[in-house]
N, C-alpha and C positions, 0 to 999 in steps of 0.2 A: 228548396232542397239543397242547394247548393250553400247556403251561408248553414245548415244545420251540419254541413258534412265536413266544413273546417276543422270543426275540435276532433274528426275523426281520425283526421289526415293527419294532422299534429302529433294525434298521441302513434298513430302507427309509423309517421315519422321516427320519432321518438326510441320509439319499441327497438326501430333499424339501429338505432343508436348503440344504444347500448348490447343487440347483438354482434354489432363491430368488435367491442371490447370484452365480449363474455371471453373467448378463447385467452386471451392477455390474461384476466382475471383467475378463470381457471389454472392457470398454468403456476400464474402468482400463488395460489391458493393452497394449489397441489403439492409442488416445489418448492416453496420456501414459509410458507405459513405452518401448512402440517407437518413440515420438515422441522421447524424448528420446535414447536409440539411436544413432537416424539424426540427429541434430544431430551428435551427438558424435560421429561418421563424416564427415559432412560438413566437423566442422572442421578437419579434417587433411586437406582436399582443394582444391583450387579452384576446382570444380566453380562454373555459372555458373548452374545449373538447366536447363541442355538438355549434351545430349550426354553424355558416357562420364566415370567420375571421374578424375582424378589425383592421385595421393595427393604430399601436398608435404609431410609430416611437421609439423614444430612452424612452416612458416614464414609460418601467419596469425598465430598468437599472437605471434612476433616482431615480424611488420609492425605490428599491431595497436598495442604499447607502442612504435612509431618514429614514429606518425603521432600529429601533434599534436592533430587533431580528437578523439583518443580522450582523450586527456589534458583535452582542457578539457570535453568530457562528463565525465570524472570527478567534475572538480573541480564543475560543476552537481550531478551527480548527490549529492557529499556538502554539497552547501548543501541541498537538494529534503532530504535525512536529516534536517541538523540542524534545521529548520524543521518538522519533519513529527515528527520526537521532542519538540518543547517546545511549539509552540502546538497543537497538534491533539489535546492529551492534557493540558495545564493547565487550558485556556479550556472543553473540556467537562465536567472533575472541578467547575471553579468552576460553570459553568453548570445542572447537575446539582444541586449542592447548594442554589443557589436554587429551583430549579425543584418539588424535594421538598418546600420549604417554601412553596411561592405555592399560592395558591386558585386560579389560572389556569394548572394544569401542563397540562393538556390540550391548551390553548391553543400556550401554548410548546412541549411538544413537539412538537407537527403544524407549526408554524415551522420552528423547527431542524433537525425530519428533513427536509422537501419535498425541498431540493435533494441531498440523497442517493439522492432517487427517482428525479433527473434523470440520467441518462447524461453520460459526461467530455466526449462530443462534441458536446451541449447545452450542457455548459455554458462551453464555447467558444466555440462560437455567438454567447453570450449576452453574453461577456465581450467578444469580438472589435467585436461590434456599441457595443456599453456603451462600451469604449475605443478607437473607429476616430475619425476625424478627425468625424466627423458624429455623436457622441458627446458623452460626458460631456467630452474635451479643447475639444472647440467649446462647450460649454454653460458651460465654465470662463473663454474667451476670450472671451466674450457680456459677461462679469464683469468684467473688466479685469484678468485673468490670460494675458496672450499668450503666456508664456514657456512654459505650460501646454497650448498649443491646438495638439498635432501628436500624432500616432500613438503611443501609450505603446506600441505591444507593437515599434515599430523602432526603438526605442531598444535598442544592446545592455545587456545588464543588466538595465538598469530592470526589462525584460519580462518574465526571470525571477522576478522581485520579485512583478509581477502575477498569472505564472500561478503562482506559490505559494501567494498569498491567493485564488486562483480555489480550487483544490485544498484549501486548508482550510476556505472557505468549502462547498464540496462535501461533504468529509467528517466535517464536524464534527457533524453528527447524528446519525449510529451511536455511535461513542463517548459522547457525551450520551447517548445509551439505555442504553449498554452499564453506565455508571457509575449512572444513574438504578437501573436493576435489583438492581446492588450494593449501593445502600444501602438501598434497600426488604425484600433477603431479607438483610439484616447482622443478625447475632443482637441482641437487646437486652439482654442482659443485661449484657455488659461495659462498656457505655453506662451504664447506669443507676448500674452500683455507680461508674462513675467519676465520675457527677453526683453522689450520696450523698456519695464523698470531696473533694468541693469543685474538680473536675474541672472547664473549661469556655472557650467562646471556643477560638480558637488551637490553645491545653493539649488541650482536646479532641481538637480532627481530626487535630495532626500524635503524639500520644500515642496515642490509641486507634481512632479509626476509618478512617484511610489503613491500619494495619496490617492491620485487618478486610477494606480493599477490597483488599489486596495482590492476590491470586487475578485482581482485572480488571483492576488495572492493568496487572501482566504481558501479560495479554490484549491491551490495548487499547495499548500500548508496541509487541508484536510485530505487530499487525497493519498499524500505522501505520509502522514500519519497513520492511515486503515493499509496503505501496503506496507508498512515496517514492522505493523500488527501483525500481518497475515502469511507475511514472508512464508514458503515452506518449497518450493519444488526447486530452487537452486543449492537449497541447503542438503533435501534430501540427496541430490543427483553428484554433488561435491563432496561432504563427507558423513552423510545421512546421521549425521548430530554428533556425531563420532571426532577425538578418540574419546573411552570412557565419558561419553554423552555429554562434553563441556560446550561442543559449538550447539544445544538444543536452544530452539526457542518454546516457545509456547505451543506455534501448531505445530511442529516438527514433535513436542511430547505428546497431545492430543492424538494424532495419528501415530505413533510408537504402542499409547499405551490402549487404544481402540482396535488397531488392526495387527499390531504384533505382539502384545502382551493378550491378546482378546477380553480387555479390561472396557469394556462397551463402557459401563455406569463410570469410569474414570474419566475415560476421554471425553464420556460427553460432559462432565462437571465441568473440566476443562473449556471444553467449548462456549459452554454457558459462561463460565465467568470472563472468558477473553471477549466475547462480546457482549458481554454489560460494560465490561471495562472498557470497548472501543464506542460504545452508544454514551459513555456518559462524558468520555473525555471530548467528542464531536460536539453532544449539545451543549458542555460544558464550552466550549471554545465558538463554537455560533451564537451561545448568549451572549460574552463577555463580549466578545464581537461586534455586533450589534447595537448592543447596551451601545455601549463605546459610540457609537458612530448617533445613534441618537440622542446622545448626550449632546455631542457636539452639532 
């Protein structure tokens, strides 16, 4: 009786198993499966969010690339990239590396991360308040810098400028962890026999220990990539894409032209194409990646 009753226990073993995970799954399922579904339904409609669909076929995604506002959130949105791939990922590899070597890492670490504990709509807040005319622009014209003393975030351009360094100054604490960790669990050995062969300075980190950190920096490259994509609640909370919509990115229009144009079948096209555009340049960049590494 007993050896018949093993496959029974297994499989009801089993059964537990996977009702551990159904609620995960459900959740998954519900929230971001069917969620994204219905986007990509809605963007072939024009649907306003009240009333009955009509399906208009491809003609948001056309409107979409006719309207200029979409084109100059582009073109923010691939500056927010290029900004978001070289300072947010050098400045903490460097800062890391000091940090491993000071007597005060403790110190600096709990610096460095704080404002990553703060939310993008704090630190808007903080930034708006910092650079409003009753700010640091009036505390610079106190100075005898008048040319200095007006609204940095209405200035076009400029403001983009500001909320980038808002945004990096946010996110530069994870990544400093992220790279602090890698060099703490880095094997030692290949470090060592490279000091033995008169390895050091320079020679060192770009010879032997950047290859060691590769694993985080991939890490710490894609993850800074999907938030430069995604940027939206510091921009909204600073100059809500504004003046005449030049600081918009991508989701700052997505959400303009969804929930305040109530252009539902616009913003979701939108939606759709920012993330194909972010799924292709990821698996694009984990292939080449990889390739790479097994090549070698």
């Amino acid at each position: 009786m007993s050896l018949q009753a093993k496959p029974n226990v297994r499989r009801g073993a089993g059964l537990k198993t996977y009702l551990y995970i159904a609620p995960a799954v459900l959740f998954v399922f519900c929230f971001c499966i069917l969620s994204i579904l219905f986007t990509l339904v809605i963007s072939f409609t024009n649907w306003s969010g009240l009333g009955d669909f009509e399906f208009v076929g491809f003609s948001n995604y056309i409107a979409v690339f006719q309207d200029k506002n979409f084109l100059l959130s582009c073109i923010n949105t691939l500056v927010w990239v290029a900004a978001g791939l070289i300072i947010p990922v050098v400045l903490p590899l460097l800062f890391a590396i000091a940090i491993t070597k000071s007597s005060f890492s403790t110190l600096f670490k709990n610096l460095f991360y704080f404002p990553n504990a703060v939310s993008g709509v704090i630190v808007g807040l903080i930034m708006t308040s910092l650079l409003s005319m009753y700010g640091l622009p009036q505390l610079l014209g106190m100075m005898g810098f008048e040319n200095l003393d007006k609204n940095w975030l209405n200035i076009p351009y400029v403001n983009t400028g500001v909320m980038i360094g808002a945004g990096i100054w946010q996110g530069i604490g994870m990544n400093m962890l992220l790279f602090i960790i890698g060099l703490v669990n880095m094997p030692t050995e290949p470090i060592e026999a490279a000091k033995l062969e008169g390895a050091s300075g320079l020679t060192l980190y770009t010879k032997i220990i950047l290859p060691l950190l590769k694993p985080t920096i991939i890490v710490v490259v894609l993850m800074s990539l999907v938030n430069s994509f995604k940027t939206f609640d510091s921009i909204w909370v600073m100059t809500g894409g504004g003046p005449y919509r030049t600081s918009e990115t991508l989701a700052v229009t997505m959400y303009k032209e969804s929930f305040s144009n109530s252009h539902l079948g616009m913003g979701s096209a939108i939606a759709v194409m920012l993330s194909v555009i972010i799924l292709v340049i990821s698996i694009f960049y984990l292939r080449k990646t990889f390739t790479r590494e097994g090549g070698q």
